[in-house]
TIVEX-311300 format. One record per residue (C-alpha): residue number from 1; residue in one letter; x, y, z. Coordinates in nm, 3 decimals. Layout:
<nodes>
+-------+------+---------+---------+---------+
: mikol : sevo :      px :      py :      pz :
+-------+------+---------+---------+---------+
:   NUM :    A :       X :       Y :       Z :
...
+-------+------+---------+---------+---------+
</nodes>
This chain:
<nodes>
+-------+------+---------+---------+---------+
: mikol : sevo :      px :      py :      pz :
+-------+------+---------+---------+---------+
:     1 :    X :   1.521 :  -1.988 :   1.049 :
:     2 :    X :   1.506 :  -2.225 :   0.739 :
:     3 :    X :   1.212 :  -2.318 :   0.618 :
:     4 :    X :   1.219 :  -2.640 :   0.649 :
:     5 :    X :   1.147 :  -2.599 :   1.034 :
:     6 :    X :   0.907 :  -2.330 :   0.958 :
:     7 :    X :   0.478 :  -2.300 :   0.948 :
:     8 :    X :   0.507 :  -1.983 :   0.865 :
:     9 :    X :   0.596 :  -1.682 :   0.610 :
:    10 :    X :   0.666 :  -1.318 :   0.773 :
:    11 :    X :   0.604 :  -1.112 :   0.490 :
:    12 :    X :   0.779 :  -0.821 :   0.647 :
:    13 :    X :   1.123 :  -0.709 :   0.725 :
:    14 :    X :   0.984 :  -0.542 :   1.050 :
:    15 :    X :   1.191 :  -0.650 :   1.327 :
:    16 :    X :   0.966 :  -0.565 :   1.526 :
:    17 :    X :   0.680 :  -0.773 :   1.408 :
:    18 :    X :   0.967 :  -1.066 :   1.395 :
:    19 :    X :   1.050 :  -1.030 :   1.771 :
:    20 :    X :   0.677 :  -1.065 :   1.852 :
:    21 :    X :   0.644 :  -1.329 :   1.634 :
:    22 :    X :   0.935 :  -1.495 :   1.846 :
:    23 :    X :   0.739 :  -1.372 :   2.147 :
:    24 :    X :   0.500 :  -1.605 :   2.143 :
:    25 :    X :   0.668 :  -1.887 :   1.981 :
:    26 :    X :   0.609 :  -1.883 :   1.610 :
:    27 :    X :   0.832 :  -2.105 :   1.364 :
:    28 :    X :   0.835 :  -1.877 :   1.053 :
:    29 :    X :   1.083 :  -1.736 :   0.843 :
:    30 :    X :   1.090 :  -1.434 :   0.587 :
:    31 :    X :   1.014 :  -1.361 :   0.259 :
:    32 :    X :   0.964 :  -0.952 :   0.261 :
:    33 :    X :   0.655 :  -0.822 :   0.054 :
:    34 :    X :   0.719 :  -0.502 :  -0.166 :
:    35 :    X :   0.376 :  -0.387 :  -0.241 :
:    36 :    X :   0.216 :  -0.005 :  -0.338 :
:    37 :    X :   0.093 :   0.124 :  -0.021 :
:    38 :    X :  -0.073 :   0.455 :  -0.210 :
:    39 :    X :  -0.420 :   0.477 :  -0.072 :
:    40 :    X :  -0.723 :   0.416 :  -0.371 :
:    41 :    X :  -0.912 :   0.702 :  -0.370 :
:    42 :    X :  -1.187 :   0.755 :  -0.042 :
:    43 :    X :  -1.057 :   0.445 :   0.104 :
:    44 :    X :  -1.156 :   0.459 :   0.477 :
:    45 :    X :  -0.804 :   0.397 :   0.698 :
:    46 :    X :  -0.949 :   0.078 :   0.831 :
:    47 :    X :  -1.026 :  -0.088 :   0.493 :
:    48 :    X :  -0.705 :   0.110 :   0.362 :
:    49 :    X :  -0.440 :  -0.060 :   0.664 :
:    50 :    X :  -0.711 :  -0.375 :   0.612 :
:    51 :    X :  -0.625 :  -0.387 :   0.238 :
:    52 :    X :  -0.244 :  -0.372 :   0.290 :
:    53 :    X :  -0.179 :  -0.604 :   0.523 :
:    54 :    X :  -0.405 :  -0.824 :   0.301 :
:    55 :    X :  -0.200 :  -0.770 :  -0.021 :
:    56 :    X :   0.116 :  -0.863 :   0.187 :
:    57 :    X :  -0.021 :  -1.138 :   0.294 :
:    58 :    X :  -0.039 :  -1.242 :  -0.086 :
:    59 :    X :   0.280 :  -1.122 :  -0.197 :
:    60 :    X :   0.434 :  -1.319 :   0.068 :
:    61 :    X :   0.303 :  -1.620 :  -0.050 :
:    62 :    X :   0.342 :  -1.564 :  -0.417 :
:    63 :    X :   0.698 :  -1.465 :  -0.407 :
:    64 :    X :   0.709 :  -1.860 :  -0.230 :
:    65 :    X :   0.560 :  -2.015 :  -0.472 :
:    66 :    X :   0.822 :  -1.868 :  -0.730 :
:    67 :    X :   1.103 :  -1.942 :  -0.493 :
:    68 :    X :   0.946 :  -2.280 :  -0.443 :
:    69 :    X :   1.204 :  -2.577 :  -0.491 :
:    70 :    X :   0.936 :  -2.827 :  -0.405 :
:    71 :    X :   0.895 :  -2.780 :  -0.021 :
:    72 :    X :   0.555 :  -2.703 :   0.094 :
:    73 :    X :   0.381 :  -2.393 :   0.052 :
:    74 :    X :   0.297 :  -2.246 :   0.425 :
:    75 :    X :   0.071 :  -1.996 :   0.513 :
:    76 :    X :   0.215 :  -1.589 :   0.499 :
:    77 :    X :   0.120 :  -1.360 :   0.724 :
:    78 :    X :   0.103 :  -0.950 :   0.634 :
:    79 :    X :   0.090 :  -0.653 :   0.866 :
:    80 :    X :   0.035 :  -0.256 :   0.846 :
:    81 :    X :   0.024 :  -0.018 :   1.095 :
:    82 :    X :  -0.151 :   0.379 :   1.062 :
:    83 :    X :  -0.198 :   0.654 :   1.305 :
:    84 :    X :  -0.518 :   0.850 :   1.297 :
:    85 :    X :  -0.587 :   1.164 :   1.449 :
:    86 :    X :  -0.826 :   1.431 :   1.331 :
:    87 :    X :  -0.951 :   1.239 :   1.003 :
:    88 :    X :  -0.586 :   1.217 :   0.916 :
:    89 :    X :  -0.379 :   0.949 :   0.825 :
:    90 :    X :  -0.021 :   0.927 :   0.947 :
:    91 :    X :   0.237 :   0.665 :   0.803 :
:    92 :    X :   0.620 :   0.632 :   0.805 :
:    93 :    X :   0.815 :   0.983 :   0.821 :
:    94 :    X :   0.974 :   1.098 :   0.501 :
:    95 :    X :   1.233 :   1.328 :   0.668 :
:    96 :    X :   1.330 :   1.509 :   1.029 :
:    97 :    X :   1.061 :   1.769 :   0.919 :
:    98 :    X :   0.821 :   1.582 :   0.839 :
:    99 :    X :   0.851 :   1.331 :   1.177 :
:   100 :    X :   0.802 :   1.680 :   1.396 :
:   101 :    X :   0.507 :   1.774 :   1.194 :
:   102 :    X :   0.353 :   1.420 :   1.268 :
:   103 :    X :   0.428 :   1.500 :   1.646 :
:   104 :    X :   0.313 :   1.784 :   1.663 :
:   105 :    X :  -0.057 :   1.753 :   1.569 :
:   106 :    X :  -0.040 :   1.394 :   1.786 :
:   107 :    X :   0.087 :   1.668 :   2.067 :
:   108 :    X :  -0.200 :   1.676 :   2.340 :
:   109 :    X :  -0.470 :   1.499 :   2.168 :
:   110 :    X :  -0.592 :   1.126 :   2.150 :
:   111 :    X :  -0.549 :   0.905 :   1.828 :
:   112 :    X :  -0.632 :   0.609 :   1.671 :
:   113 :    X :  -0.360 :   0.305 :   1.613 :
:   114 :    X :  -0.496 :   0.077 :   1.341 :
:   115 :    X :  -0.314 :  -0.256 :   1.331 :
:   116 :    X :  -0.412 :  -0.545 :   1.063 :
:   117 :    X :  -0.279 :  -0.889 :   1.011 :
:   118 :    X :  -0.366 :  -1.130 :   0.755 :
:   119 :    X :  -0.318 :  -1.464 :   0.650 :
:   120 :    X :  -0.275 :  -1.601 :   0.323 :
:   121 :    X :  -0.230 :  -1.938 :   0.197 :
:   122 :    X :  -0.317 :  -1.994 :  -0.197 :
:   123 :    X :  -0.722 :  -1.912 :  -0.265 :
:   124 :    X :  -0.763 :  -1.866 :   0.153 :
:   125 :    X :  -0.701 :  -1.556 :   0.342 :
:   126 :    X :  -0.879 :  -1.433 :   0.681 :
:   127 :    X :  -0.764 :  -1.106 :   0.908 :
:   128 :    X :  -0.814 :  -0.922 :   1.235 :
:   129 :    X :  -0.841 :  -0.531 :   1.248 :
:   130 :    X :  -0.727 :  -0.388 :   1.588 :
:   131 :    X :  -0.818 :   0.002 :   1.684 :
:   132 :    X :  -0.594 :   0.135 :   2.011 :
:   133 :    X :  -0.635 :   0.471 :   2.146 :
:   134 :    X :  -0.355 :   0.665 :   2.243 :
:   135 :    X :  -0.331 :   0.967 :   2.406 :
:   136 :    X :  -0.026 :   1.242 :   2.368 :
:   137 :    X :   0.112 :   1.463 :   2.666 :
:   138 :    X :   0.185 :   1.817 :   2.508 :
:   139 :    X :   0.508 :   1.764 :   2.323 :
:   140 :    X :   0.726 :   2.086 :   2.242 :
:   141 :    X :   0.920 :   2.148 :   1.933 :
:   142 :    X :   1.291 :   2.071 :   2.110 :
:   143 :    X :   1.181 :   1.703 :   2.182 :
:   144 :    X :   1.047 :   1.660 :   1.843 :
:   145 :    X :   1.422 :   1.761 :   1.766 :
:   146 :    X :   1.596 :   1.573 :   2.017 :
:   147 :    X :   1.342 :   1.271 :   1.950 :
:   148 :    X :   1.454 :   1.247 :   1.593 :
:   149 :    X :   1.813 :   1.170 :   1.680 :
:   150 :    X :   1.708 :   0.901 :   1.889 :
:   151 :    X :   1.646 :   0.725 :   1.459 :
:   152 :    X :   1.355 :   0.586 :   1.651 :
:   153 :    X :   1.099 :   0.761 :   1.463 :
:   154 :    X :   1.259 :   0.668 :   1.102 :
:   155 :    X :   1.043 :   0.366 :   0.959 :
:   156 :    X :   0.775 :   0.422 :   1.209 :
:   157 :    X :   0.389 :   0.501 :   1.140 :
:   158 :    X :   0.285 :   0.828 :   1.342 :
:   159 :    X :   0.691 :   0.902 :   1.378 :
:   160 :    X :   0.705 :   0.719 :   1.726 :
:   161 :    X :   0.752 :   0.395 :   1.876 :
:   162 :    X :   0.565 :   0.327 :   2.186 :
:   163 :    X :   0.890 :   0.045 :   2.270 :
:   164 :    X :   1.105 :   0.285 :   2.282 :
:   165 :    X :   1.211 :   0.618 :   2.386 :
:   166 :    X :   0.877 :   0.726 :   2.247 :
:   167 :    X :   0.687 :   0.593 :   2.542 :
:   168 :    X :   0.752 :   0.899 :   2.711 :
:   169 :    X :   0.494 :   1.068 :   2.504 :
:   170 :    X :   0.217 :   0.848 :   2.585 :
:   171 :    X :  -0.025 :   0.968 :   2.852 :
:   172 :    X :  -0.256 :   0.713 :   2.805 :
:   173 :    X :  -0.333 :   0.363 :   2.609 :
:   174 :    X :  -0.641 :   0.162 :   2.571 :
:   175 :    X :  -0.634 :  -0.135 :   2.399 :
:   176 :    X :  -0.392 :  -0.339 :   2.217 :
:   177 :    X :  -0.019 :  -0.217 :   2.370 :
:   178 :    X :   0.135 :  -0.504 :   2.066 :
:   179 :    X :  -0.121 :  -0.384 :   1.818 :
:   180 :    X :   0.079 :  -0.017 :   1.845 :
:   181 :    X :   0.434 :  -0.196 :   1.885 :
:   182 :    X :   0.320 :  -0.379 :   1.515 :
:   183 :    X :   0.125 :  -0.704 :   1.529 :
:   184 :    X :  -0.165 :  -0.744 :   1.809 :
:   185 :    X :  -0.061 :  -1.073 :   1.951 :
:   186 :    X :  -0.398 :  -1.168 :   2.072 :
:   187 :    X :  -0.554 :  -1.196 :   1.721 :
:   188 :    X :  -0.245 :  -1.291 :   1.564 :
:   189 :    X :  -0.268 :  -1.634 :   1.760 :
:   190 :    X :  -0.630 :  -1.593 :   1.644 :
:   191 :    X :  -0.589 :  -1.599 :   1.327 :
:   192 :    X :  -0.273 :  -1.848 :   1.311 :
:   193 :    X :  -0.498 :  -2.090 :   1.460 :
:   194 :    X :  -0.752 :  -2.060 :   1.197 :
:   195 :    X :  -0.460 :  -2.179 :   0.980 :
:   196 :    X :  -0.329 :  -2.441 :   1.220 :
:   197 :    X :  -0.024 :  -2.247 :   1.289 :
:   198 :    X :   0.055 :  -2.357 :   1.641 :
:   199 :    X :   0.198 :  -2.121 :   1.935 :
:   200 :    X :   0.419 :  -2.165 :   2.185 :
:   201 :    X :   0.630 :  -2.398 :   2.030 :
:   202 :    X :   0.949 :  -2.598 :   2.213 :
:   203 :    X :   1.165 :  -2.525 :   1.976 :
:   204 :    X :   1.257 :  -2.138 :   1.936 :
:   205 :    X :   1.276 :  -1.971 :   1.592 :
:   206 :    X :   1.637 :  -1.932 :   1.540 :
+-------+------+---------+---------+---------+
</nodes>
């Protein structure tokens, strides 16, 4: 979409978070954030997911002003997603092994999904924090295997995606089901209206 029909910046290349965007109507276009995601020292996961999706939020609409040929800024939103299990935090996968491992201790047990969104526009921000339990059948080691080739859990916090094939996993859910997919739609609309960011719109993002 060009932004000249658009009230919003995506600061993410998450498809995902795009197709929910869409989902509920949102005009927006994208302008990716590349921020450091290393966690500052005790950080708690919610003020550490908080944080990020914060500083994306930013970047988003920083990297607008610079590209800025005299339109109007618009509000950019930012999202990050953790799993939490055990005290632990699990992000994106960095390899086949390393997906498994992330399965593995999610096998059986109940964790945490941590969602935040933010909104940024120049010296005004404001965000939502969403918190989702999950809980994990027993997985064995062969499905971690055969999951992998799926590529689903490439690119996705905890190594699963609860869209996908990874659903099969997933014993139980209690609370956001689009907070887990990437962006909670229910305090996304939330917060877009604290921006006047309208949903619902007749005309579809392109």
């Amino acid at each position: 979409m060009s932004e000249s029909v658009a009230d919003l910046i995506l600061a993410s290349a998450s498809p995902r978070r795009s197709e929910l965007l869409r989902q509920i109507g949102v005009r927006f276009t994208i302008l990716a954030a590349d921020i450091d995601e290393a966690r500052l020292g005790q950080e708690s996961p919610a003020d550490y997911v908080s944080r990020l999706a914060l500083e994306k939020a930013r970047a988003g609409y920083s990297r607008q002003e610079q590209n800025s040929s005299g339109d109007r800024a618009l509000p950019s939103l930012g999202a990050d997603t953790i799993v939490v299990c055990d005290g632990q935090i699990f992000g994106k996968p960095r390899n086949q092994a390393d997906a498994a491992a992330m399965l593995m201790a999610l096998s059986g047990k109940v964790h945490t999904v941590m969602t935040a969104v933010a909104v940024s526009q120049g010296p005004c921000s404001s965000s939502r924090l969403t918190k989702t339990l999950v809980r994990f059948r027993t997985i064995s080691q062969s499905e971690c295997q055969t999951y992998w080739q799926t590529g689903e859990p490439q690119g996705k916090a905890g190594g699963y995606a609860v869209q996908g094939c990874g659903a099969v996993f997933v014993d139980h859910l209690e609370g956001s089901y689009s907070g887990v997919v990437g962006l909670p739609l229910n305090e996304t609309a939330e917060l877009l209206g604290e921006f006047g960011i309208p949903v619902w719109t007749s005309q579809p993002p392109g």
